[in-house]
C-alpha positions as CSV (number, residue, x, y, z in Angstrom):
1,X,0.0,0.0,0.0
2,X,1.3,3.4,-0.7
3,X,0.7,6.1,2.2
4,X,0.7,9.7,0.7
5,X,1.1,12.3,3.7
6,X,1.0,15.6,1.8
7,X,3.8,14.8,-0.8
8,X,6.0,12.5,1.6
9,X,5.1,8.7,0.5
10,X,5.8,6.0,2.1
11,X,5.3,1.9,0.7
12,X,4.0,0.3,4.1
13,X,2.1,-3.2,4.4
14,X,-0.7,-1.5,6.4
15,X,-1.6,1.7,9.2
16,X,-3.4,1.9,12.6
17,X,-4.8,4.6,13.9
18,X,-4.8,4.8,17.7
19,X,-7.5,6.5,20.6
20,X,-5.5,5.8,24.0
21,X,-7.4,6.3,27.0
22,X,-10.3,7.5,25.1
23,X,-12.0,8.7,28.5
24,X,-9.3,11.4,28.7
25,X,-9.0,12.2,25.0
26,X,-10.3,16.1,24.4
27,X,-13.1,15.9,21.6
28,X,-11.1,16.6,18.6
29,X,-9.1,13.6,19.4
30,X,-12.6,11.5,19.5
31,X,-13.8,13.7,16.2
32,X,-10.5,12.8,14.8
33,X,-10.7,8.8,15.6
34,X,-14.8,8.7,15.0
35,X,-13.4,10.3,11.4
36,X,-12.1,7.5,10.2
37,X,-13.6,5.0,12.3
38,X,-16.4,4.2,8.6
39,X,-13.5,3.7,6.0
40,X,-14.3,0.7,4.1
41,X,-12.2,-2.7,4.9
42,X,-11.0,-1.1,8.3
43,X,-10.6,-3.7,11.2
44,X,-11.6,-2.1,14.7
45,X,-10.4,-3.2,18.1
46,X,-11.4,-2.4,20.8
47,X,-9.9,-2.6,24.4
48,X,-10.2,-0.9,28.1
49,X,-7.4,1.8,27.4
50,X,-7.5,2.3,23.8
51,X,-9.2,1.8,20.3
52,X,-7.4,1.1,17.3
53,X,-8.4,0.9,13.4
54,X,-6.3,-0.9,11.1
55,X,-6.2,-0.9,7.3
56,X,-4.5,-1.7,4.4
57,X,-5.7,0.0,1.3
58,X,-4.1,3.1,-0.2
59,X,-7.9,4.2,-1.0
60,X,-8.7,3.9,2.7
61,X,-5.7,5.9,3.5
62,X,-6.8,8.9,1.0
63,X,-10.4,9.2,2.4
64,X,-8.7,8.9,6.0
65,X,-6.2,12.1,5.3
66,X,-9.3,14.0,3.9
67,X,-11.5,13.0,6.9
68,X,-8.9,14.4,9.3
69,X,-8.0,17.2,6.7
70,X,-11.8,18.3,7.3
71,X,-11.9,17.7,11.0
72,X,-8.7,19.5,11.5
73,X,-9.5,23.0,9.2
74,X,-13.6,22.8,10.7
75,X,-11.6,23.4,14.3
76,X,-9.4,26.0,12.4
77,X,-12.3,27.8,11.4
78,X,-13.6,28.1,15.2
79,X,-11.4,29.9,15.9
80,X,-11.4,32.9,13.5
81,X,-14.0,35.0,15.2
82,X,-12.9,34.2,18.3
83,X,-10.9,37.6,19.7
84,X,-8.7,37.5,16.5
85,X,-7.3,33.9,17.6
86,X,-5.1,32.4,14.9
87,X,-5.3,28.5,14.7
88,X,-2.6,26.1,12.7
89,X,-2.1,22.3,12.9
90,X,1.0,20.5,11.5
91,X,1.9,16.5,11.1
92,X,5.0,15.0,13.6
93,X,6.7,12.5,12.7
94,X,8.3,10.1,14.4
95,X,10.4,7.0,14.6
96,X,13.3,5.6,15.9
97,X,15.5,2.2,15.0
98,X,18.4,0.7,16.0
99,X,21.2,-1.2,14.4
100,X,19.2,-4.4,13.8
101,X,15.6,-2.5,12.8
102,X,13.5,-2.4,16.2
103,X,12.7,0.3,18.2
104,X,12.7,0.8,21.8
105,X,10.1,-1.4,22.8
106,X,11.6,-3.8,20.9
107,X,8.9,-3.7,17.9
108,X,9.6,-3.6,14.2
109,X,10.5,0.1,13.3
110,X,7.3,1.8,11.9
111,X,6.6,5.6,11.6
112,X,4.6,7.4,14.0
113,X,2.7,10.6,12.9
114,X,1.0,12.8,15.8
115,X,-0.7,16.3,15.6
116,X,0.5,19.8,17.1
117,X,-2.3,22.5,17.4
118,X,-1.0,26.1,17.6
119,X,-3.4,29.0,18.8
120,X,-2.1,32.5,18.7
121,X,-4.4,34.5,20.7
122,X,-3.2,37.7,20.0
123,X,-2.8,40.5,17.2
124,X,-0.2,43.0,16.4
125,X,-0.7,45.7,19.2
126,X,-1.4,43.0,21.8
127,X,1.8,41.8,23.8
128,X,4.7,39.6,21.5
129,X,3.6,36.1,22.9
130,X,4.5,33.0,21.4
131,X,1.4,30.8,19.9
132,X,0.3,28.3,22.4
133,X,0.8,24.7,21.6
134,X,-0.5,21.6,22.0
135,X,0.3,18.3,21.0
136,X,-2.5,15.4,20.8
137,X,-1.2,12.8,22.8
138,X,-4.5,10.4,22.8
139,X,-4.1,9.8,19.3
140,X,-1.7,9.0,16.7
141,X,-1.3,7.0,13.4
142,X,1.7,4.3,12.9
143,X,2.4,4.0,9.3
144,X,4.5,0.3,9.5
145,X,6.9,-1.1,8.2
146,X,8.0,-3.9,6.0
147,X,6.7,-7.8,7.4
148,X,5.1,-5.8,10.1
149,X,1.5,-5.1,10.4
């Protein structure tokens, strides 16, 4: 299956998205997860501290990055009226191998992708602060690697 984030592809056998400890997830990470929670061929599994979705089709994968595409900019948008606050999202990636292809839990190296929201709360006579961030730790995607799924 071929994974296109945005112009970075990847060849990967399959992807899971991730909901860990939904009951502490803020509501974009549940609108985010419910998103793609319908794609077609998707297995769900479901356990006390977390929910995961995996699938294998590079068509599943395109309607996934335009689910949370639409998800992401409709929480974007919230935020225009609201006292001139600016809104951004970006993708993190992440991964790390060592010598023999694991990573530090011992697994078979896969890419993680996780989601920083920025809000800049202020305009150009208010006070020089920096954007407040936050990172969506309660969910995140692993794009896997080869004779891994």
């Amino acid at each position: 299956m071929l994974v296109d984030l945005f112009g970075l592809t990847m060849e990967t056998p399959g992807v899971t998205f991730y909901l860990w400890s939904p009951w502490r997830c803020s509501a974009i990470e549940h609108k985010l997860f419910e998103s793609v929670v319908g794609l077609p061929n998707g297995k769900l599994e479901r356990e006390p501290d977390e929910v995961r979705l995996h699938i294998s089709e590079a068509k599943a994968w395109k309607q996934a990055t335009q689910n949370m595409s639409r998800v992401l900019k409709g929480w974007q948008e919230e935020g225009v009226d609201a006292n001139n606050e600016k809104r951004a999202w970006r993708w993190l990636i992440e991964a790390d191998v060592d010598a023999n292809g694991y990573d530090h839990k011992g697994e078979k190296a896969a890419f993680w992708l996780f989601l920083r929201l920025s809000m800049d709360r202020g305009g150009p006579a208010e006070d020089e602060e920096k954007a407040e961030d936050l990172d969506l730790n309660g969910f995140g995607v692993c794009v896997w690697g080869k004779d891994e799924k």
